[in-house]
C-alpha positions as a Python dict, from the first residue, in 0.01 Angstrom:
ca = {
    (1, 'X'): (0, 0, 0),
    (2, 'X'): (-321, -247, 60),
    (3, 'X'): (-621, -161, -172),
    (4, 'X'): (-969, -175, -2),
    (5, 'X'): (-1221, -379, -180),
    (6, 'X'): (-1505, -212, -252),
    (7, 'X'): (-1856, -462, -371),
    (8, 'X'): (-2112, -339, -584),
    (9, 'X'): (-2385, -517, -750),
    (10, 'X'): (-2378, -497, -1126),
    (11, 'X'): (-2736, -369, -1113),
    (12, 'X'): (-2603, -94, -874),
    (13, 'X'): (-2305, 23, -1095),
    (14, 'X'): (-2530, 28, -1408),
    (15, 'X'): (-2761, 237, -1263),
    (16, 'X'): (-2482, 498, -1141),
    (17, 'X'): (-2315, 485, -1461),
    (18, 'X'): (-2597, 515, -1677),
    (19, 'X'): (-2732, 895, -1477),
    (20, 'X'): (-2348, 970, -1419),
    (21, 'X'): (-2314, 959, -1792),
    (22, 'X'): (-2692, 1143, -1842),
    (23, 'X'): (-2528, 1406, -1654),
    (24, 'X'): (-2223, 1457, -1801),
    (25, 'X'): (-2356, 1477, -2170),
    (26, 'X'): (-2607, 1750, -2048),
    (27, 'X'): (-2318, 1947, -1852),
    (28, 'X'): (-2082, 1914, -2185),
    (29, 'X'): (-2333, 2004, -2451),
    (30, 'X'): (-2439, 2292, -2232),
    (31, 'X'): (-2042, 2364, -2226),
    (32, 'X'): (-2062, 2346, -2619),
    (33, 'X'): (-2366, 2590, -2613),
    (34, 'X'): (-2200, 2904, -2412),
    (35, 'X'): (-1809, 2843, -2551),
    (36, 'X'): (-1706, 2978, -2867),
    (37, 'X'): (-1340, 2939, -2765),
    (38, 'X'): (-1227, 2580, -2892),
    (39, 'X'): (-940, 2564, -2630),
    (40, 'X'): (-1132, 2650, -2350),
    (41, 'X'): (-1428, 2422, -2481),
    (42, 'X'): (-1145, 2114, -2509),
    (43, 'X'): (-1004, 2211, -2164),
    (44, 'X'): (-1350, 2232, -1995),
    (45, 'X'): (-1455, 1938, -2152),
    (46, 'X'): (-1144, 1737, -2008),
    (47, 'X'): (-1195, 1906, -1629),
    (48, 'X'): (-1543, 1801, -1633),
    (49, 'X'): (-1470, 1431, -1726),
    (50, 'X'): (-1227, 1426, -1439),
    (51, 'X'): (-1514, 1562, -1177),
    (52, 'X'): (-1751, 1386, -1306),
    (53, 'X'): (-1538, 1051, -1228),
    (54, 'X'): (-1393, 1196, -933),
    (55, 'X'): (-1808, 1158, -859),
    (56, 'X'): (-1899, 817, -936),
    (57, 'X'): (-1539, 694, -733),
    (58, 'X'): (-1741, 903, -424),
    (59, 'X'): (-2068, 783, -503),
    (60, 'X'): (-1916, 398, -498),
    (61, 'X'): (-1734, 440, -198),
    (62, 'X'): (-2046, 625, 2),
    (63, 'X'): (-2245, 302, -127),
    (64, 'X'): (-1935, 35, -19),
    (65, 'X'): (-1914, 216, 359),
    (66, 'X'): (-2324, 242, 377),
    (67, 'X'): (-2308, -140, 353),
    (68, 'X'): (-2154, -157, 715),
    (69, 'X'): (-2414, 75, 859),
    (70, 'X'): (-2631, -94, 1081),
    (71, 'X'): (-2959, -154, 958),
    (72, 'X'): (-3264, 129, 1113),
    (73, 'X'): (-3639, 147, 1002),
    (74, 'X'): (-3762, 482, 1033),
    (75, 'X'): (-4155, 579, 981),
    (76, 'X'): (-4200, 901, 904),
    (77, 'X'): (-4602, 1008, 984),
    (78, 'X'): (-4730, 1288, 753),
    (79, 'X'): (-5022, 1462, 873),
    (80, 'X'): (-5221, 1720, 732),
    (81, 'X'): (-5240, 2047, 984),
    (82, 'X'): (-5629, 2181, 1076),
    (83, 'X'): (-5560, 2519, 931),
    (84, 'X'): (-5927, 2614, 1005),
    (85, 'X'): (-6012, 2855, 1291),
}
């Protein structure tokens, strides 16, 4: 089975890695806060490293297949509506 390639600038994967990990610690401290069960703590605590990776694989890929989007400039115009009468 042939393995895409995926390309990501370093810069890029720091970034996601650094908030993906942000994340995570808030999610699994707040798991710490409401479980007094140790079991269930240790078994939440592996599920939500597996989503949370399950994320950044998603997030990576979106990025690789955004790279062979064609390139649009859109302008969005805000304008302030005369609410006066």
């Amino acid at each position: 089975m042939k393995k895409d390639l995926i390309e990501v600038s370093s810069l890029l994967l720091d970034e996601i890695l650094d908030k993906s990990s942000r994340v995570m610690v808030g999610k699994l401290l707040k798991r710490v806060d409401i479980c007094s069960d140790v079991d269930i703590l240790k078994k939440n605590v592996k599920e939500l490293v597996y989503e949370e990776f399950r994320s950044i694989k998603c997030l990576i890929e979106v990025h690789a297949k955004s790279l062979n989007l064609p390139r649009v400039t859109r302008v969005v115009e805000f304008k302030e509506e005369n609410t006066t009468t």
